[in-house]
C-alpha positions in Angstrom: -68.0 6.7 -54.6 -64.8 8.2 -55.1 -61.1 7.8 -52.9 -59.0 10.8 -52.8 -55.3 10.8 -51.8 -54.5 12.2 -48.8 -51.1 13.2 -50.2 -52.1 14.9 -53.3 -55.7 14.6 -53.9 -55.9 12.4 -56.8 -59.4 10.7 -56.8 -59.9 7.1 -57.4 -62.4 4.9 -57.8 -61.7 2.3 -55.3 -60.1 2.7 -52.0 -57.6 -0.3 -53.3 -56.4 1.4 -56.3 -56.0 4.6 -54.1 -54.0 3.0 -51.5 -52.0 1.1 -53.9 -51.1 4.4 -55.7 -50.1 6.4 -52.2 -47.8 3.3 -51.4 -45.8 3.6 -54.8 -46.0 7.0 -55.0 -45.8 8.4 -51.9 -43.7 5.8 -49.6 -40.3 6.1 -51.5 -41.4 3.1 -54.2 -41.3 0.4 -51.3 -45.0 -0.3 -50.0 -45.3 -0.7 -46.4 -45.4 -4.1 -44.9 -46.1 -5.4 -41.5 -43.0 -7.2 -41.2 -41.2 -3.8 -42.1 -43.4 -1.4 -39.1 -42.3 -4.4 -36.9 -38.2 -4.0 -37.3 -39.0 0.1 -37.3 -41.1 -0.3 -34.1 -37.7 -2.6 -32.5 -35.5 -0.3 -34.0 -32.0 -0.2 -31.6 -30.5 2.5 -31.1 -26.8 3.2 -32.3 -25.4 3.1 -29.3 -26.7 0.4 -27.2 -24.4 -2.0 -29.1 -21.1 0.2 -28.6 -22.3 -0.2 -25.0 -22.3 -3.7 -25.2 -19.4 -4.1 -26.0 -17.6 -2.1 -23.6 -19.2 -3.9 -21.0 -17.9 -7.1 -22.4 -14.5 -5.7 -22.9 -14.4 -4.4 -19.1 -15.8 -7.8 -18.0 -13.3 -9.5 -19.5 -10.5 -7.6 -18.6 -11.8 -8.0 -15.0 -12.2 -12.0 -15.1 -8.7 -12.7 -16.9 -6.6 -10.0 -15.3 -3.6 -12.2 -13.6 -3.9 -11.7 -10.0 -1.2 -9.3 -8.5 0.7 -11.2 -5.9 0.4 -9.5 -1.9 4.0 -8.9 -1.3 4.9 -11.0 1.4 6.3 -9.7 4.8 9.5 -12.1 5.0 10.5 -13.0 8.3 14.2 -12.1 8.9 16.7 -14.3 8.7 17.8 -17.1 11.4 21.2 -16.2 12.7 23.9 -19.3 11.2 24.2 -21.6 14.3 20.7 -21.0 15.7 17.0 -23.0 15.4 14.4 -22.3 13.2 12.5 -21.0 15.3 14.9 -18.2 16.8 12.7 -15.3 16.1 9.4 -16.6 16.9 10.5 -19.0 20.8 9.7 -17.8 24.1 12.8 -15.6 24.5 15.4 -17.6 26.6 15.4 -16.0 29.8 12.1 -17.3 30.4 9.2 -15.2 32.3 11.6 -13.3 35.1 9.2 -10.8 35.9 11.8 -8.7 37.6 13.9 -8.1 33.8 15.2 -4.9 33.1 18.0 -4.0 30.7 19.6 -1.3 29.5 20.5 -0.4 25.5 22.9 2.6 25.2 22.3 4.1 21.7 24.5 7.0 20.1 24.4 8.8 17.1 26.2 10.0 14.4 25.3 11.6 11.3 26.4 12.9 8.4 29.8 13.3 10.5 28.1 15.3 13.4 27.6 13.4 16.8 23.8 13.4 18.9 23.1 11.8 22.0 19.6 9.7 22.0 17.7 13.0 23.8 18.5 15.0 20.8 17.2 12.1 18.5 14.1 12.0 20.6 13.5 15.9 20.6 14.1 16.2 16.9 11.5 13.7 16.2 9.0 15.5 19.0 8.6 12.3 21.5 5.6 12.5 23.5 5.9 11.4 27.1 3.5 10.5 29.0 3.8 10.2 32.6 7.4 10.4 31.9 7.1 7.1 29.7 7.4 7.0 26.1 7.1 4.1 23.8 5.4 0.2 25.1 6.2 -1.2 28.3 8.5 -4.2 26.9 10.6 -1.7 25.3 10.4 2.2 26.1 12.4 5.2 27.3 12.0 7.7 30.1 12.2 11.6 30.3 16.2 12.7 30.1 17.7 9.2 30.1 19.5 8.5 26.8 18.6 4.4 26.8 16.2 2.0 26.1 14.6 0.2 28.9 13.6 -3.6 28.3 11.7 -4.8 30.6 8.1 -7.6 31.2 10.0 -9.8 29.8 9.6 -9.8 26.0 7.7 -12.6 24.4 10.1 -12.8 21.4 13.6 -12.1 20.2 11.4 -9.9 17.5 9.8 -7.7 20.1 12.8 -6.2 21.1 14.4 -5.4 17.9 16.5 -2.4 16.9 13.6 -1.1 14.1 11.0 -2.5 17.2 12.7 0.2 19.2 12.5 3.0 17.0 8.8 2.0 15.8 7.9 2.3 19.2 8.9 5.8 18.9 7.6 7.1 15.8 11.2 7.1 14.8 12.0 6.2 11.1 14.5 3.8 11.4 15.8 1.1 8.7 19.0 -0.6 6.7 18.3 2.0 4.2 19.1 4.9 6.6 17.5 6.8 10.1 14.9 9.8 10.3 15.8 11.6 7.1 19.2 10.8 6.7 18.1 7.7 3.8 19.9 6.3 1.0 22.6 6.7 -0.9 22.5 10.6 -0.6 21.4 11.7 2.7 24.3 13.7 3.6 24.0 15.7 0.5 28.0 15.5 0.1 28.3 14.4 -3.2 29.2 11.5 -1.7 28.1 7.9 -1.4 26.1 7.7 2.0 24.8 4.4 4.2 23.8 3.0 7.7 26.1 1.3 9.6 25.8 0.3 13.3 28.0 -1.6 15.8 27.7 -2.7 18.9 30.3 -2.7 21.3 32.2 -1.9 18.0 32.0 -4.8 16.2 29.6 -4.2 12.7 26.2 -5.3 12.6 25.4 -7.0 9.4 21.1 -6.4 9.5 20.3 -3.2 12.1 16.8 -3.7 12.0 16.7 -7.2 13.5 19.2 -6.8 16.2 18.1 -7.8 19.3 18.8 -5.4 22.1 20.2 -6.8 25.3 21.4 -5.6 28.4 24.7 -3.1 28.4 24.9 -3.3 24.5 26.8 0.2 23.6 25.2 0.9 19.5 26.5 3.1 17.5 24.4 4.4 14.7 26.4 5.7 12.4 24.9 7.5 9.2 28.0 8.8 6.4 
């Protein structure tokens, strides 16, 4: 009985000899072995490994990125002479439930004078039942002052940037409402905030503490 290749039809006369000749002739020269269909059958694709190692890469970026530090909200600084715990006591006039002061503020900028109702209308103040702003510290239709009232828990809860915040007002030491910076006034000019009250200069506007008859003049040039 004769074997005939499959590939090109030689006969042989054992299958042996046949198979032996379509390995070296017909396989490239390297006969086929079990161990060689095994790695062909588990052959890995090219990009499995690149993937990998970007997964790696990514993990480790992840695990031994340093940790970005939350900016901390610093409390303001105790006034020289005062405890430590000046911004955060029971504010000293206890719990007189029949407090109410007044806070004048005026207004100039960039050189031009405003009353507090034209601050409030530029800005679009909301009133509501002729109230804007929370109780402790708020102002009324057509009066040009803060009302503090309650009383306040804090020193901090009636604070000069408290005030404004209350109003959807943008207020800071870097400048009021648009007027910011060095360059608000667009004068070619160097512009900052500076307030007094009762004419003497405030050194940090946003902490001060509003009290009753204060006259503060927020001046932005």
């Amino acid at each position: 009985m004769s074997h005939k290749c499959d590939s090109c039809e030689k006969e042989f006369d054992t299958y042996e000899s046949m198979k032996q000749h379509s390995e070296a002739a017909h396989s490239g020269g390297q006969p086929a072995t079990q161990g060689s269909q095994s790695r062909a059958a588990i052959k890995i694709p090219w990009y499995v490994p690149v993937l990998v190692v970007i997964i790696i890469a990514i993990a480790a970026f992840v695990i031994l990125k340093p940790s970005t530090p939350q900016q901390a909200t610093t409390a303001p600084s105790v006034p020289e002479g005062q405890p430590a715990n000046y911004w955060t006591e029971s504010f000293p006039f206890g719990t007189n439930p029949n407090l109410h002061w007044h806070a004048y503020p005026s207004f100039k900028l960039c050189g031009e004078d405003k009353t507090f109702l034209q601050i409030l209308n530029m800005v679009g103040v909301k009133f509501v039942n002729g109230m804007a702003g929370p109780h402790v510290m708020h102002v009324h239709e057509g009066e040009p002052w803060f009302h503090i009232e309650s009383p306040p828990p804090t020193r901090k809860a009636i604070t000069l940037a408290n005030a404004f915040k209350g109003l959807n007002i943008k207020f800071s030491n870097n400048g009021i409402l648009n007027y910011q910076g060095t360059s608000g006034c667009n004068n070619n000019q160097t512009n900052s905030l500076k307030v007094s009250v009762d004419g003497k200069p405030v050194e940090d506007p946003e902490n001060l503490v509003l009290q009753d008859k204060q006259k503060i003049l927020i001046d932005y040039s």
